[in-house]
PDB file of N, CA, C and O in Angstrom:
ATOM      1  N   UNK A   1       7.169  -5.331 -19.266  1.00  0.00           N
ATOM      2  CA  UNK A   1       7.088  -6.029 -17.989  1.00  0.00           C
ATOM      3  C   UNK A   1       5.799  -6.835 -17.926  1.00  0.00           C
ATOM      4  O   UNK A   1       4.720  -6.342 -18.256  1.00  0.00           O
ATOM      5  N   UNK A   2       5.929  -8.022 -17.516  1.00  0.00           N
ATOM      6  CA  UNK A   2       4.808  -9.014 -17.440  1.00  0.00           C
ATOM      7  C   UNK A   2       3.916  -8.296 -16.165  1.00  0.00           C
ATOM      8  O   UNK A   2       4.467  -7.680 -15.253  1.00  0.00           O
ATOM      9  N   UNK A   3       2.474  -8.485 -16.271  1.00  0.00           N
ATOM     10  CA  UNK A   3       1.694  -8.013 -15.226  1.00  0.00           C
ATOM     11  C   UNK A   3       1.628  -8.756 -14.406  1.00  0.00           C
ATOM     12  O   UNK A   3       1.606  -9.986 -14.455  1.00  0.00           O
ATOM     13  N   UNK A   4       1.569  -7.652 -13.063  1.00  0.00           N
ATOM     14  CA  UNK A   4       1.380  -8.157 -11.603  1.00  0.00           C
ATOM     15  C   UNK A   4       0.030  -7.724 -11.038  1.00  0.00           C
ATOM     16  O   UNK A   4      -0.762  -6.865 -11.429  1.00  0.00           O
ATOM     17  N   UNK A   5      -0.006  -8.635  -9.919  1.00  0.00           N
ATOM     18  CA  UNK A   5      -1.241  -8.069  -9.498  1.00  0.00           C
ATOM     19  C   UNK A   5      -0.426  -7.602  -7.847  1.00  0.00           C
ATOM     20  O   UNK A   5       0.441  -8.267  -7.281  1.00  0.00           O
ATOM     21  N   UNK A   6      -0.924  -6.512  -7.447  1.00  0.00           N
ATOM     22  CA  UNK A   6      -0.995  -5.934  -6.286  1.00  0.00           C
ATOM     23  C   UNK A   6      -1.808  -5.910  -5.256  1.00  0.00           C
ATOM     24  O   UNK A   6      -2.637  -5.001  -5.208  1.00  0.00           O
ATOM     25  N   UNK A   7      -1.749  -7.021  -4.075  1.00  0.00           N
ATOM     26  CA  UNK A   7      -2.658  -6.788  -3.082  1.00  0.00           C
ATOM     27  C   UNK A   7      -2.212  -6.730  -1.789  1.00  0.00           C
ATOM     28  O   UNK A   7      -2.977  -6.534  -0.844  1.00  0.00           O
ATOM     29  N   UNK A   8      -0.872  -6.906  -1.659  1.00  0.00           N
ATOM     30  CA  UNK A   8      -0.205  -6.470  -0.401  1.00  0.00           C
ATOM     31  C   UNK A   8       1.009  -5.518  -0.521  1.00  0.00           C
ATOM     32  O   UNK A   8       1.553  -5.068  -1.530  1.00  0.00           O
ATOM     33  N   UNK A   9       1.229  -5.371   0.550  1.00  0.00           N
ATOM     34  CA  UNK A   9       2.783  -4.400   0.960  1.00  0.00           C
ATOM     35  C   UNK A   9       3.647  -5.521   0.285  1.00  0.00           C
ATOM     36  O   UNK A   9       3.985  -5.217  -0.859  1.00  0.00           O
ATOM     37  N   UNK A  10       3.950  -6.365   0.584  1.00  0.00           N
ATOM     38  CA  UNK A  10       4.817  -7.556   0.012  1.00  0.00           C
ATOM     39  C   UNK A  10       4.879  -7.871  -1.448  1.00  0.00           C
ATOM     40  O   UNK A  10       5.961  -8.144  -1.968  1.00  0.00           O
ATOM     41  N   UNK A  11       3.687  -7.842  -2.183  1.00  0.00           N
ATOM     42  CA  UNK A  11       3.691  -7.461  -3.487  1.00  0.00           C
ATOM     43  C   UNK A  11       4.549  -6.554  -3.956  1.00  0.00           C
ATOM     44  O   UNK A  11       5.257  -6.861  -4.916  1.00  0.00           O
ATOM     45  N   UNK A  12       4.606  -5.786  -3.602  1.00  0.00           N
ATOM     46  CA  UNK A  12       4.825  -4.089  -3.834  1.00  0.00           C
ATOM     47  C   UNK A  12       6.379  -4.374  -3.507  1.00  0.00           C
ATOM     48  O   UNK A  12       7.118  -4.113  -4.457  1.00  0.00           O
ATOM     49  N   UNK A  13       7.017  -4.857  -2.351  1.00  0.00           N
ATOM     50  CA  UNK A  13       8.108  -5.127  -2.100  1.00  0.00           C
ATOM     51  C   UNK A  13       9.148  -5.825  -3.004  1.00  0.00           C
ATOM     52  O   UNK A  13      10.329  -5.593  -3.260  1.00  0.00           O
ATOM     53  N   UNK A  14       8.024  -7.023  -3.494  1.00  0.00           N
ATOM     54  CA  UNK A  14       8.984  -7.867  -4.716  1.00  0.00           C
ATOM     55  C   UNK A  14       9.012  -6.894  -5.923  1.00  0.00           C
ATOM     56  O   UNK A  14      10.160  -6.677  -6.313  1.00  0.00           O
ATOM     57  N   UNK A  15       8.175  -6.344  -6.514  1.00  0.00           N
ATOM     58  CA  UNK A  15       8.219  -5.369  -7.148  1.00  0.00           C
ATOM     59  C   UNK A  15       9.576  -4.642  -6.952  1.00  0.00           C
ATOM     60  O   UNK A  15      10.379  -4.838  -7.865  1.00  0.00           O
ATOM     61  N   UNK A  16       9.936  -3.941  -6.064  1.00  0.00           N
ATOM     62  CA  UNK A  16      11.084  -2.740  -6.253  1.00  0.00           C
ATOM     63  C   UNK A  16      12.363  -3.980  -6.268  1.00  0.00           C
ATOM     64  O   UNK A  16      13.426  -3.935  -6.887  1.00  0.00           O
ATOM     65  N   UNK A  17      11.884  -4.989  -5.430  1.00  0.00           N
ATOM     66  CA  UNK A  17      13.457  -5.940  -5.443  1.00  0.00           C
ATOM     67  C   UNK A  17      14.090  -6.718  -6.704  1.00  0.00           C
ATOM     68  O   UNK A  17      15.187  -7.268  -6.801  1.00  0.00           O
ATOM     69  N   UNK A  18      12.911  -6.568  -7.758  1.00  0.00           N
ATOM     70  CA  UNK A  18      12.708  -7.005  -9.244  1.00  0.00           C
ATOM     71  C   UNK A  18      13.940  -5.594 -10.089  1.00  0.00           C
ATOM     72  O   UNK A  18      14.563  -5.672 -11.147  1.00  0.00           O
ATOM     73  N   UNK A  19      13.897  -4.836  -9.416  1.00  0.00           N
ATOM     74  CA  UNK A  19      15.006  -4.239 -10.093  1.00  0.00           C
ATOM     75  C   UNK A  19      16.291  -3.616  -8.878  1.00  0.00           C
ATOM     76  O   UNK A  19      17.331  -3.023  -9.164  1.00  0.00           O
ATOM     77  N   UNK A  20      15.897  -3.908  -7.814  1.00  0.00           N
ATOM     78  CA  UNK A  20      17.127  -4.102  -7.323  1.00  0.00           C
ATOM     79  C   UNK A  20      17.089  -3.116  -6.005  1.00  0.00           C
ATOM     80  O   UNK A  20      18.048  -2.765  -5.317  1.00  0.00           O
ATOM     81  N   UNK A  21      15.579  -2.741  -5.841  1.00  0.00           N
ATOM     82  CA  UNK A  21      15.479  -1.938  -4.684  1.00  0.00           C
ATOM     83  C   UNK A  21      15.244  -2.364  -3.230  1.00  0.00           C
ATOM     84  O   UNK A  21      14.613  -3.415  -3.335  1.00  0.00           O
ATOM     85  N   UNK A  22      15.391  -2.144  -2.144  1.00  0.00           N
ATOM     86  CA  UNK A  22      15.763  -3.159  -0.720  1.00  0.00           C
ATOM     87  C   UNK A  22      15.309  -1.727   0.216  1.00  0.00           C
ATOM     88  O   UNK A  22      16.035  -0.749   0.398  1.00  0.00           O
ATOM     89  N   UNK A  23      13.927  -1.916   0.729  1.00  0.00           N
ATOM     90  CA  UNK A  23      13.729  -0.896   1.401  1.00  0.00           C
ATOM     91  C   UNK A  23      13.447  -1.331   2.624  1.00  0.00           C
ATOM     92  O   UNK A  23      12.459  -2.049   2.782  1.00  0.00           O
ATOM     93  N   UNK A  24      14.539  -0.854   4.068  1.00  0.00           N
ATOM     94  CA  UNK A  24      13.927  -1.210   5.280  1.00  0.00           C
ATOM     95  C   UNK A  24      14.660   0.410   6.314  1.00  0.00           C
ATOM     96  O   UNK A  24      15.786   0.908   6.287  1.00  0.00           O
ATOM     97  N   UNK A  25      14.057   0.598   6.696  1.00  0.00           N
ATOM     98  CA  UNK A  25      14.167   1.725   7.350  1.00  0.00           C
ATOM     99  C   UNK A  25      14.242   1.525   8.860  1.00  0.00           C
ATOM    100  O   UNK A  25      15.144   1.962   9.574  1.00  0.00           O
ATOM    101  N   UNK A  26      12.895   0.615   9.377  1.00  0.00           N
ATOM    102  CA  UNK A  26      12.856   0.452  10.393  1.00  0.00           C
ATOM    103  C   UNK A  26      11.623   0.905  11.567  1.00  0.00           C
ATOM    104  O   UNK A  26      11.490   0.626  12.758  1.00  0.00           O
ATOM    105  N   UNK A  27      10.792   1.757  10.585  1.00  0.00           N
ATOM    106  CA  UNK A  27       9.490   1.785  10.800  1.00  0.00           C
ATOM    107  C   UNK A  27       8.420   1.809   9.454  1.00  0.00           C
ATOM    108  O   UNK A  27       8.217   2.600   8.533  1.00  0.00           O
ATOM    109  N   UNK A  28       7.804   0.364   9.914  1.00  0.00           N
ATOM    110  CA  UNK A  28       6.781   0.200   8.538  1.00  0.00           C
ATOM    111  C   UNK A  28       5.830   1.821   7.750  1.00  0.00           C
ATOM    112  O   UNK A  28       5.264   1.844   6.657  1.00  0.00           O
ATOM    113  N   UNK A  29       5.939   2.870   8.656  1.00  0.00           N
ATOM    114  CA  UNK A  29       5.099   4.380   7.787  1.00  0.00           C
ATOM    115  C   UNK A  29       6.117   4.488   7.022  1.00  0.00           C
ATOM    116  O   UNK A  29       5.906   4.458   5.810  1.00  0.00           O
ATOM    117  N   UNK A  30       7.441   4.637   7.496  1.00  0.00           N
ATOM    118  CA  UNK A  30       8.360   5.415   6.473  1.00  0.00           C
ATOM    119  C   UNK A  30       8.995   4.436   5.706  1.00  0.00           C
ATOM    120  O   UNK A  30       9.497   4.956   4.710  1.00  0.00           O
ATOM    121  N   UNK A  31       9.226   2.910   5.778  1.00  0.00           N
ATOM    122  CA  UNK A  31       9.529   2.132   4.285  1.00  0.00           C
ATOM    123  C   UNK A  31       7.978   2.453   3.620  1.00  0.00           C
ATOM    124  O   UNK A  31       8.008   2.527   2.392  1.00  0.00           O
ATOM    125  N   UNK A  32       7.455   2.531   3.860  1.00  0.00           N
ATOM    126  CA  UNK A  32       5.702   2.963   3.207  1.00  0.00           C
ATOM    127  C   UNK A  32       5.824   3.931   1.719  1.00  0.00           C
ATOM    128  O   UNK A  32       5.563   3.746   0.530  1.00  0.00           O
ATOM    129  N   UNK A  33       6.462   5.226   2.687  1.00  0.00           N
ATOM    130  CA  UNK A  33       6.638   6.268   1.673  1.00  0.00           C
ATOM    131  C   UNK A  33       7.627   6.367   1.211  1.00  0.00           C
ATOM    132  O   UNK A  33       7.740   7.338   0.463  1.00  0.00           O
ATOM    133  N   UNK A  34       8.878   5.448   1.383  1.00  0.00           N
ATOM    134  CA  UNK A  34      10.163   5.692   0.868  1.00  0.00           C
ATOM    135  C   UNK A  34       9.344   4.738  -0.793  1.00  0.00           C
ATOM    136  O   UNK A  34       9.446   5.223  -1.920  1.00  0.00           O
ATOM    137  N   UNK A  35       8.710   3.580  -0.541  1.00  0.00           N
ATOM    138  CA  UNK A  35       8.685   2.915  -1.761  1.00  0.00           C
ATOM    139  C   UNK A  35       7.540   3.817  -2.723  1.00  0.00           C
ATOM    140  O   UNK A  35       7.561   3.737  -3.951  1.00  0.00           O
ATOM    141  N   UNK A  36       6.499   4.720  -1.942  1.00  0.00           N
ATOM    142  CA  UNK A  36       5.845   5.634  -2.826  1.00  0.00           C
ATOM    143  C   UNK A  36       6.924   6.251  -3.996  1.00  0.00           C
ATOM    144  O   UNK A  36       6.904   6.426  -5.214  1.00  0.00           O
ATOM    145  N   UNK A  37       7.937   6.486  -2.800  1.00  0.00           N
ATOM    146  CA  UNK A  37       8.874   7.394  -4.221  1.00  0.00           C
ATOM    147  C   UNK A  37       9.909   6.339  -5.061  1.00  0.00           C
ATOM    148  O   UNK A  37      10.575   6.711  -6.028  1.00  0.00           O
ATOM    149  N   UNK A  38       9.923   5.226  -4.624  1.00  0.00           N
ATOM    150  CA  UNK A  38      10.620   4.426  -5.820  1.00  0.00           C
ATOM    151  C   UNK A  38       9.899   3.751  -6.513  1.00  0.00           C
ATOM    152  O   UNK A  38      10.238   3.153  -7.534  1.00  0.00           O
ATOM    153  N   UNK A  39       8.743   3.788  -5.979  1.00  0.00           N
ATOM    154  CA  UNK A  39       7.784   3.105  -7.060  1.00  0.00           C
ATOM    155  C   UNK A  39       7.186   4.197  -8.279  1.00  0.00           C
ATOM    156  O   UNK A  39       6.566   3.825  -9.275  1.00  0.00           O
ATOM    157  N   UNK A  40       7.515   5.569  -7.958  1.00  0.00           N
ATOM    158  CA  UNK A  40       7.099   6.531  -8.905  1.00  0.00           C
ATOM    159  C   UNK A  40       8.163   6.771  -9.234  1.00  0.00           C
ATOM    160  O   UNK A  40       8.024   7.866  -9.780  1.00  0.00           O
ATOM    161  N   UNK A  41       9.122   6.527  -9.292  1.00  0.00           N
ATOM    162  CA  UNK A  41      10.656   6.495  -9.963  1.00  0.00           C
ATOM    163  C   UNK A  41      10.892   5.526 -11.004  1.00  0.00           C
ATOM    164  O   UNK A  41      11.731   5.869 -11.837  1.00  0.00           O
ATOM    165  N   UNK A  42      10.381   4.456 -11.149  1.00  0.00           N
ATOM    166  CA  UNK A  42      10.357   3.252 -11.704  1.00  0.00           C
ATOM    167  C   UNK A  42       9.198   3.894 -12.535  1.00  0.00           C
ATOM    168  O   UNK A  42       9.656   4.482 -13.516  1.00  0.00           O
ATOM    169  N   UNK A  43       8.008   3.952 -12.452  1.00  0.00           N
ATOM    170  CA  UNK A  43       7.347   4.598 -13.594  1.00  0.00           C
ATOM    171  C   UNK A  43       7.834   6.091 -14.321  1.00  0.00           C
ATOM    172  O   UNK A  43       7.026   6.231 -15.238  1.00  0.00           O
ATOM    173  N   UNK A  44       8.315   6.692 -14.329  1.00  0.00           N
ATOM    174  CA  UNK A  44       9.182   7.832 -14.612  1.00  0.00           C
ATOM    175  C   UNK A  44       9.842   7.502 -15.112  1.00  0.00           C
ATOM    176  O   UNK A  44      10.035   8.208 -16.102  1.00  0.00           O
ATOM    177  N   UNK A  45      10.932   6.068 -15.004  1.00  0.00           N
ATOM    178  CA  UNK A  45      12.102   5.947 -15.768  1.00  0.00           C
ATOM    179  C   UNK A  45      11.122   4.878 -16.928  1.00  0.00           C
ATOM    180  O   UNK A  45      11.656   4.135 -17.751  1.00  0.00           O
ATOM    181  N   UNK A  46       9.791   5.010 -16.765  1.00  0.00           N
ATOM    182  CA  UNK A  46       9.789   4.069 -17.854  1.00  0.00           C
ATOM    183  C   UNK A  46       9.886   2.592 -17.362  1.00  0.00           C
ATOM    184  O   UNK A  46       9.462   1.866 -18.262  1.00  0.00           O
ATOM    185  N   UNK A  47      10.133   2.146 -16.687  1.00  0.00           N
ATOM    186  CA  UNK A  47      10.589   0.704 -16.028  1.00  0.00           C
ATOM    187  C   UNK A  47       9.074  -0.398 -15.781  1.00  0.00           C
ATOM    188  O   UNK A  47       8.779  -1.593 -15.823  1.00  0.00           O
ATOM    189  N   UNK A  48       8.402   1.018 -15.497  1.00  0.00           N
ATOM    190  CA  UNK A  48       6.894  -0.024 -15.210  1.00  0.00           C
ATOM    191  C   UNK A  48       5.675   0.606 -16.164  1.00  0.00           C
ATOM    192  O   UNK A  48       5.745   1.697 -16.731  1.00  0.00           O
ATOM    193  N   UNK A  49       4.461  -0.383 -16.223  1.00  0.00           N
ATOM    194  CA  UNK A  49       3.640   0.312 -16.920  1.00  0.00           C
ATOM    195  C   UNK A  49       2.793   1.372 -15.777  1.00  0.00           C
ATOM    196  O   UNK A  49       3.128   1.529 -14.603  1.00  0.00           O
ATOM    197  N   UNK A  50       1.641   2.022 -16.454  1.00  0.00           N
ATOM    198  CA  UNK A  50       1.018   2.753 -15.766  1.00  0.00           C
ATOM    199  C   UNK A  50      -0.212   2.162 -15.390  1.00  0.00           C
ATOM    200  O   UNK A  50      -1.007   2.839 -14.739  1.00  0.00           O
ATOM    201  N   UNK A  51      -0.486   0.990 -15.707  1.00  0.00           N
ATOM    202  CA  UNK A  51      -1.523   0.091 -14.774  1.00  0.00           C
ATOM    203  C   UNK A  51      -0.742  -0.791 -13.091  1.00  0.00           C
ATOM    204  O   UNK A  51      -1.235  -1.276 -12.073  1.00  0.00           O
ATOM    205  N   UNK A  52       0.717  -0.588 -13.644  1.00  0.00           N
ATOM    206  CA  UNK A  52       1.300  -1.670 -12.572  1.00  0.00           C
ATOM    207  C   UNK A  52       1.739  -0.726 -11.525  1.00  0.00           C
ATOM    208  O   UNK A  52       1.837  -1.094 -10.355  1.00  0.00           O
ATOM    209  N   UNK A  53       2.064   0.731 -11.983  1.00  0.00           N
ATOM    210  CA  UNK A  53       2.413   2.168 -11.382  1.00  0.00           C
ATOM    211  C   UNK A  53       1.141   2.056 -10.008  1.00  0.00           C
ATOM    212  O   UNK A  53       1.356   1.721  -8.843  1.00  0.00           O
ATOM    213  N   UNK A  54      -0.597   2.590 -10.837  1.00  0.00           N
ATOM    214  CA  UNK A  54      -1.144   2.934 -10.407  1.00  0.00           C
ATOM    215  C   UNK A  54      -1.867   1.600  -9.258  1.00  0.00           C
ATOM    216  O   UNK A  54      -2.442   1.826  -8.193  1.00  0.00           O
ATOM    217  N   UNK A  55      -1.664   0.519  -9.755  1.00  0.00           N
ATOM    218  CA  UNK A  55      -1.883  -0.770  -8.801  1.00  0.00           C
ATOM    219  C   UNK A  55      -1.158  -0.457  -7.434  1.00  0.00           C
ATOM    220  O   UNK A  55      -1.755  -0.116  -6.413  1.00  0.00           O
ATOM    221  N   UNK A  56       0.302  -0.628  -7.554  1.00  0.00           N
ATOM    222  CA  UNK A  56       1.140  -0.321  -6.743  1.00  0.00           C
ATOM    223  C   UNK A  56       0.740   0.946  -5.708  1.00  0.00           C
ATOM    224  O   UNK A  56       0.687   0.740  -4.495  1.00  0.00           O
ATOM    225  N   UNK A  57       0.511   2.041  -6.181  1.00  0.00           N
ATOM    226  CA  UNK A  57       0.238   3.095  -5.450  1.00  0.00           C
ATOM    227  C   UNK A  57      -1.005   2.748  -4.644  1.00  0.00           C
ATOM    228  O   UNK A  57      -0.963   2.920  -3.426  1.00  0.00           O
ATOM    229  N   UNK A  58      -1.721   2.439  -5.017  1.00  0.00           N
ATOM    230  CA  UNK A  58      -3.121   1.751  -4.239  1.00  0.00           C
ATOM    231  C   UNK A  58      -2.642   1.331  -3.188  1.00  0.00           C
ATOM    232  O   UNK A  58      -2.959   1.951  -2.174  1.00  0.00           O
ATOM    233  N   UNK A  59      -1.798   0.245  -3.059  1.00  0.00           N
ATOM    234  CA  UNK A  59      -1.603  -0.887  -2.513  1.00  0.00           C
ATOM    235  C   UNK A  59      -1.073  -0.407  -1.437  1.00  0.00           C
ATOM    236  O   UNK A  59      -1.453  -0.770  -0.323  1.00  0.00           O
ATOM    237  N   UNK A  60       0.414   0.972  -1.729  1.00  0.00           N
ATOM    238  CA  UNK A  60       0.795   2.068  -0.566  1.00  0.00           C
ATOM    239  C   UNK A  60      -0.234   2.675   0.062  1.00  0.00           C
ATOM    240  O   UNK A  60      -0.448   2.096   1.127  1.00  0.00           O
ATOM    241  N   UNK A  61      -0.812   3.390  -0.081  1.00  0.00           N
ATOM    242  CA  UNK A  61      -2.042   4.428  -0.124  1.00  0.00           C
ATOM    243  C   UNK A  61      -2.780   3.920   1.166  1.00  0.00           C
ATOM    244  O   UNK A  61      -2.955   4.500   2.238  1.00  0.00           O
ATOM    245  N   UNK A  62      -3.291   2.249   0.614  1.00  0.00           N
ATOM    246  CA  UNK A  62      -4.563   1.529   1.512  1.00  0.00           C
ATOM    247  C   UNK A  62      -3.025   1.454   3.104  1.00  0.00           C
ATOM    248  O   UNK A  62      -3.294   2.048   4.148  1.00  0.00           O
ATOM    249  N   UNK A  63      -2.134   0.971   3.026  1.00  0.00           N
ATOM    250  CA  UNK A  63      -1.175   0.524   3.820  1.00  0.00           C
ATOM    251  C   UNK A  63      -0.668   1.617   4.700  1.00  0.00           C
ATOM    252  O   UNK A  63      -0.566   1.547   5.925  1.00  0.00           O
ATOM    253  N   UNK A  64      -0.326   2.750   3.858  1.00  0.00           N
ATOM    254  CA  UNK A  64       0.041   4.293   4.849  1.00  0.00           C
ATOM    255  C   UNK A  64      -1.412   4.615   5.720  1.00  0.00           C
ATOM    256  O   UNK A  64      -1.412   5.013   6.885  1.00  0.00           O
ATOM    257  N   UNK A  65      -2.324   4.422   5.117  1.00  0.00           N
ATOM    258  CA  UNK A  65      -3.613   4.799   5.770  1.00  0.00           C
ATOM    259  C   UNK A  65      -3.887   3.597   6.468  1.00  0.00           C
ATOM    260  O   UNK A  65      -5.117   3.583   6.492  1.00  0.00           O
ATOM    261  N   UNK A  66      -3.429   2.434   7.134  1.00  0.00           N
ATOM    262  CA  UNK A  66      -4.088   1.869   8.170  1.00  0.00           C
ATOM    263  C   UNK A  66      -2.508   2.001   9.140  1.00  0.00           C
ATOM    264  O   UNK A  66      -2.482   1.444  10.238  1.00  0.00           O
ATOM    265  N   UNK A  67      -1.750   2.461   8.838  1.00  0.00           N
ATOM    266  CA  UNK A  67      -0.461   2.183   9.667  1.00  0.00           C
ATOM    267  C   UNK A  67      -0.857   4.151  10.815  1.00  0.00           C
ATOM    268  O   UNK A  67      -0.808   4.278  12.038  1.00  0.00           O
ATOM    269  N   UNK A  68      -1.123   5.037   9.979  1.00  0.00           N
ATOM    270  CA  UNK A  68      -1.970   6.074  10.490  1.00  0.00           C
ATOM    271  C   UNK A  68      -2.736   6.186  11.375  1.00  0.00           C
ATOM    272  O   UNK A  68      -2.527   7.087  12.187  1.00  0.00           O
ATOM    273  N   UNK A  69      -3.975   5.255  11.552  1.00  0.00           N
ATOM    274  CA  UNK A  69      -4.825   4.569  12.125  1.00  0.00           C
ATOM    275  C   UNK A  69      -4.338   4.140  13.400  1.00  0.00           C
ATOM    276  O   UNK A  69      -4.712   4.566  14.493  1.00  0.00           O
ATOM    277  N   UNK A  70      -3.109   2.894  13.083  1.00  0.00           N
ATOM    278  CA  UNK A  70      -3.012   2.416  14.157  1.00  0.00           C
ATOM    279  C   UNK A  70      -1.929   3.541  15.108  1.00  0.00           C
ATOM    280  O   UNK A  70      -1.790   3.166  16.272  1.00  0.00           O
ATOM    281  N   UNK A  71      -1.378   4.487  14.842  1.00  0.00           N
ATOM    282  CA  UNK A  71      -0.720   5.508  15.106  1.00  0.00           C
ATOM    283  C   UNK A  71      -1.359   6.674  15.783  1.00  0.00           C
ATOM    284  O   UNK A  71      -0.652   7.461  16.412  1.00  0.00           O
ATOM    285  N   UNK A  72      -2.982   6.878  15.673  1.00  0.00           N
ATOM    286  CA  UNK A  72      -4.134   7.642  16.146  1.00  0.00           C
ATOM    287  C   UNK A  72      -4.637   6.856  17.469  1.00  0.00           C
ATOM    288  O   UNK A  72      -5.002   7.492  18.457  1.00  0.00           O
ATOM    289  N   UNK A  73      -4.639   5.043  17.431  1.00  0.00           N
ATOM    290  CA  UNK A  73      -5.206   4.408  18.401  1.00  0.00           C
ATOM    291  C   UNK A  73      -3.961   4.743  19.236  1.00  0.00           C
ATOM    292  O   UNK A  73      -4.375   5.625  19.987  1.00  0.00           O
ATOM    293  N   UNK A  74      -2.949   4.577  19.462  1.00  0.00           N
ATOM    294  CA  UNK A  74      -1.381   4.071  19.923  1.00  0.00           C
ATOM    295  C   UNK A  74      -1.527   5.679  20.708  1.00  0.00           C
ATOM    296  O   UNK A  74      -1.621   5.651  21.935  1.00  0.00           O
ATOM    297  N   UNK A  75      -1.541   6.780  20.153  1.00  0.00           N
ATOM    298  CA  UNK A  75      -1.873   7.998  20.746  1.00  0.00           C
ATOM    299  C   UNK A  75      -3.260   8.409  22.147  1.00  0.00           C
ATOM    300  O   UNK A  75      -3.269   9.230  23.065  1.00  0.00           O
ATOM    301  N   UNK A  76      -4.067   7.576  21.772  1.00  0.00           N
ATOM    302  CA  UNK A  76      -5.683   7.659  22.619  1.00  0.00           C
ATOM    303  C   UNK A  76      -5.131   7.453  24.178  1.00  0.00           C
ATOM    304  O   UNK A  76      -5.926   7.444  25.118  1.00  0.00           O
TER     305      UNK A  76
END
């Protein structure tokens, strides 16, 4: 797989749609973690490398943790 660079949720999105994955749920936390697990599915099957794996996960990670955030303010 040719390298990507990862710096948004949208990145990450074309990513899973590159093999055919379409994640909308209907609240941005949980398409968040649904693509944690297809994006570690795709490295598991071998499909991605483990620089484009661990990019990707970042990219969730920084995104679940400000959607959290705004979920702590939304609570105050």
């Amino acid at each position: 797989m040719d390298e990507m660079s990862f710096r948004t949720l949208y990145d990450v999105q074309q990513l899973l749609k590159r093999y055919g994955t379409f994640v909308h749920l209907g609240k941005r936390k949980w398409d968040i973690e649904l693509m944690f697990i297809e994006v570690k599915r795709l490295y598991e099957s071998k499909m991605i490398d483990k620089k484009t794996f661990i990019n990707a996960q970042l990219v969730l990670k920084r995104e679940h943790r400000i959607e959290e955030e705004k979920e702590k303010d939304r609570s105050k």
